[in-house]
Wavefront OBJ file of the C-alpha trace (Angstrom):
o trace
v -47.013 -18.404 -116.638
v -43.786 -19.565 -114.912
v -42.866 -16.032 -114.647
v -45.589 -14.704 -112.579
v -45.144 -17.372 -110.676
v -41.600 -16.051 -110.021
v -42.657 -13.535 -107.604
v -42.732 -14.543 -104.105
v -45.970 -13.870 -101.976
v -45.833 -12.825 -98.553
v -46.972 -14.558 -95.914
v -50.847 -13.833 -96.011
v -50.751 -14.108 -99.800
v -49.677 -17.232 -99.490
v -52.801 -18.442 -97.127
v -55.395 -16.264 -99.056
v -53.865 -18.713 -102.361
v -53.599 -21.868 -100.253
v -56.929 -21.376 -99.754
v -58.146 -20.694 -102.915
v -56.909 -23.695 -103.984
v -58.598 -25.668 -101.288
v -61.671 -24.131 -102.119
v -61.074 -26.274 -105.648
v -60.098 -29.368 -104.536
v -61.906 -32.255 -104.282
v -60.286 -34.755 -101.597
v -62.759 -34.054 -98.522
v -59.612 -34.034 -96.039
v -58.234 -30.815 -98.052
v -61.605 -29.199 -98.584
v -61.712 -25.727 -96.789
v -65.456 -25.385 -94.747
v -66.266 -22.459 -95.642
v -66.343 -19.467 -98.486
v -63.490 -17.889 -100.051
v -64.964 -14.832 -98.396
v -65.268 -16.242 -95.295
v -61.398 -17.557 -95.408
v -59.811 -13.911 -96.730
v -61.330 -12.634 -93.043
v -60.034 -15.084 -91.166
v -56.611 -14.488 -93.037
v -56.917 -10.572 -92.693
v -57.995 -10.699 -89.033
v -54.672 -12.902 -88.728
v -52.072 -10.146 -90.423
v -53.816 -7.573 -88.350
v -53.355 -8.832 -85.272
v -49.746 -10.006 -86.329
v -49.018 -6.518 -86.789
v -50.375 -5.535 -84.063
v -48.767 -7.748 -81.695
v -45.568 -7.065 -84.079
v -45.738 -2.918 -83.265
v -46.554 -3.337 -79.950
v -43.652 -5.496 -79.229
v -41.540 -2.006 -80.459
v -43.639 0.394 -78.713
v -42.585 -1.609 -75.575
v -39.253 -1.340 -76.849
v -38.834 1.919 -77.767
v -41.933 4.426 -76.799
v -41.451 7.126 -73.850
v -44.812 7.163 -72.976
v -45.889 5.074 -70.523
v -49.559 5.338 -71.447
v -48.398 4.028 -74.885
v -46.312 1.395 -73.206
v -49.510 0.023 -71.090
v -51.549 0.420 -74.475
v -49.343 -1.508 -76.352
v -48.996 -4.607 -73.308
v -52.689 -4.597 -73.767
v -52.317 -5.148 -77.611
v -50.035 -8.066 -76.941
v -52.738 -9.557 -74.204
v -55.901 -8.815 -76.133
v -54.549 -9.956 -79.682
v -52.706 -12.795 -78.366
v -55.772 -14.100 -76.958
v -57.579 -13.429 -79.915
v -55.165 -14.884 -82.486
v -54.898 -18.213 -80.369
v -58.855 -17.937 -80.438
v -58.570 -17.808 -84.770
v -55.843 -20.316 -85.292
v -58.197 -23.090 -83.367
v -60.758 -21.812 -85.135
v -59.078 -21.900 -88.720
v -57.873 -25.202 -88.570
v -61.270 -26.755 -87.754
v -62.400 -25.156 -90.857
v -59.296 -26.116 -93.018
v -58.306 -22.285 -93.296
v -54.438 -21.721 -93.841
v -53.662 -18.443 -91.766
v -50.737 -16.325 -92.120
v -47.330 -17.044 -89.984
v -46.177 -13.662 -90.548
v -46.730 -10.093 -91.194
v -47.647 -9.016 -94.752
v -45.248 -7.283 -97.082
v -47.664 -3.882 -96.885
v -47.264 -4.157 -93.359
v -43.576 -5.106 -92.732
v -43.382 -1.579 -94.599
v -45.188 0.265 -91.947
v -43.315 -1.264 -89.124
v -39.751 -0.651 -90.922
v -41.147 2.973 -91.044
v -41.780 3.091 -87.730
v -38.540 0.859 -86.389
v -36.745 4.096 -87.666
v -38.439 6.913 -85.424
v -37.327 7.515 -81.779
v -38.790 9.223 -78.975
v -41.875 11.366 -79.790
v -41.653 10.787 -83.266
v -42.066 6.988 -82.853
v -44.999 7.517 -80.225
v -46.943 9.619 -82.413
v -46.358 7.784 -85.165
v -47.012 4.254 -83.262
v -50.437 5.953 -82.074
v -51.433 7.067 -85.614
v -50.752 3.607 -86.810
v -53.099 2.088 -84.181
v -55.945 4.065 -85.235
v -55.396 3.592 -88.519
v -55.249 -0.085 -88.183
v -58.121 -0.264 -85.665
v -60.484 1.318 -88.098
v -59.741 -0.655 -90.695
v -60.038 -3.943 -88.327
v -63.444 -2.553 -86.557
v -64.811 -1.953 -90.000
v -64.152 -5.750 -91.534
v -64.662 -7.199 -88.123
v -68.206 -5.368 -88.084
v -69.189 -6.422 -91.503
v -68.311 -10.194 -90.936
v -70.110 -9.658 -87.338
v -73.049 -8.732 -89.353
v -73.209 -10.595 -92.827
v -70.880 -13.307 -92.148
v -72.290 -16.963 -93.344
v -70.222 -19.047 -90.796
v -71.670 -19.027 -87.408
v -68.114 -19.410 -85.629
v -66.848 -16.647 -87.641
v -69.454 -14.732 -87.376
v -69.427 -15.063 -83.779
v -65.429 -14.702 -83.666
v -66.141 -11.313 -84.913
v -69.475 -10.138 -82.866
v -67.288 -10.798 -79.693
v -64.207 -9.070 -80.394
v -65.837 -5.628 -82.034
v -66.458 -4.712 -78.578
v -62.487 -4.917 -77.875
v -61.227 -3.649 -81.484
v -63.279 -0.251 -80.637
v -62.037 0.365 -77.244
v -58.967 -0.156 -78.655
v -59.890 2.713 -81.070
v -61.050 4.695 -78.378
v -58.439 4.216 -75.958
v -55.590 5.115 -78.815
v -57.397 7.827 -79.994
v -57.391 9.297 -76.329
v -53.807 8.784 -75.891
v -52.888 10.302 -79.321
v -54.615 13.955 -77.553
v -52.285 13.769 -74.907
v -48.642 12.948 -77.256
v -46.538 16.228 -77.562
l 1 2 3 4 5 6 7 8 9 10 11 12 13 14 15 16 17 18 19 20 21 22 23 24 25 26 27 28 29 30 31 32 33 34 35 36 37 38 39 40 41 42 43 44 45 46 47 48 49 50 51 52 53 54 55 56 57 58 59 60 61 62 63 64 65 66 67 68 69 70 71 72 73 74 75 76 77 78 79 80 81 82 83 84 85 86 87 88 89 90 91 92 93 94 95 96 97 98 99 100 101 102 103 104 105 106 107 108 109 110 111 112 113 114 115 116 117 118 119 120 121 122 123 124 125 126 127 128 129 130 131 132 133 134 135 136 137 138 139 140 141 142 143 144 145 146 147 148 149 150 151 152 153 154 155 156 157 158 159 160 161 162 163 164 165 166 167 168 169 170 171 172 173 174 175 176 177
């Protein structure tokens, strides 16, 4: 037992097990509002837009596109605003959230802190889409069957911005060389 305990857990490990164990407990102050469900979105929504904010904070850095450049300062506004938005949101439902990236996607972004010019923009655009449909698709599914109304409603109102995100990475990736 001790042993697999031994591992250490990344950062949005850690939350989804905090609350677990929350979900268990009986002391009302520690008791997390809502389902286990319900807490793993919150906690995913929180790595991706960690990463998000994390990648475009390179592709400022280090892109030579200025449309990816402009793309990524709106990834810094739009998450930003939403991850402030999640963190009031978690704590009045007792949810522990992630305080940094995930170990799957520190990976991605140590792939990507090694590409330069081109090769990091078209790589840096491939990763948004591929993170923006996976986000769309769990942010639709709460939007739709989620059981918390704040959550639910968290979700409804940024699907709208996830997918023109998606679109508007999408239409830069046809114009990368």
């Amino acid at each position: 037992m001790i042993a697999c305990n031994a591992q250490e857990k990344d950062s949005k490990e850690l939350a989804d097990s905090i609350n677990q164990t929350k979900d268990t407990v009986t002391n009302s102050a520690d008791i997390i509002t809502v389902r286990s469900n319900e807490a793993e979105f919150a906690t995913n929504a929180a790595d991706a837009g960690l990463v998000e904010m994390e990648l475009a904070h390179l592709a400022i850095e280090k892109s030579v596109s200025k449309d990816l450049k402009s793309y990524a300062s709106m990834m810094l506004k739009d998450h930003g605003a939403a991850n402030d938005e999640l963190t009031t949101l978690a704590k009045s439902k007792n949810i522990a959230l992630p305080t940094a990236i995930s170990t799957e996607n520190q990976k991605r972004r140590d792939e990507l802190i090694e590409k330069n010019g081109s090769e990091f923009d078209k790589k840096y655009a491939s990763l948004m889409e591929e993170e923006h449909v996976k986000v769309l698709a769990f942010m639709e599914h709460q939007a739709r069957k989620g059981t918390d109304p704040d959550l639910k409603a968290f979700a409804a109102k940024n699907v709208p911005v996830i997918n023109s995100h998606l679109n508007a990475i999408r239409k830069i990736k046809k114009t990368l060389k």
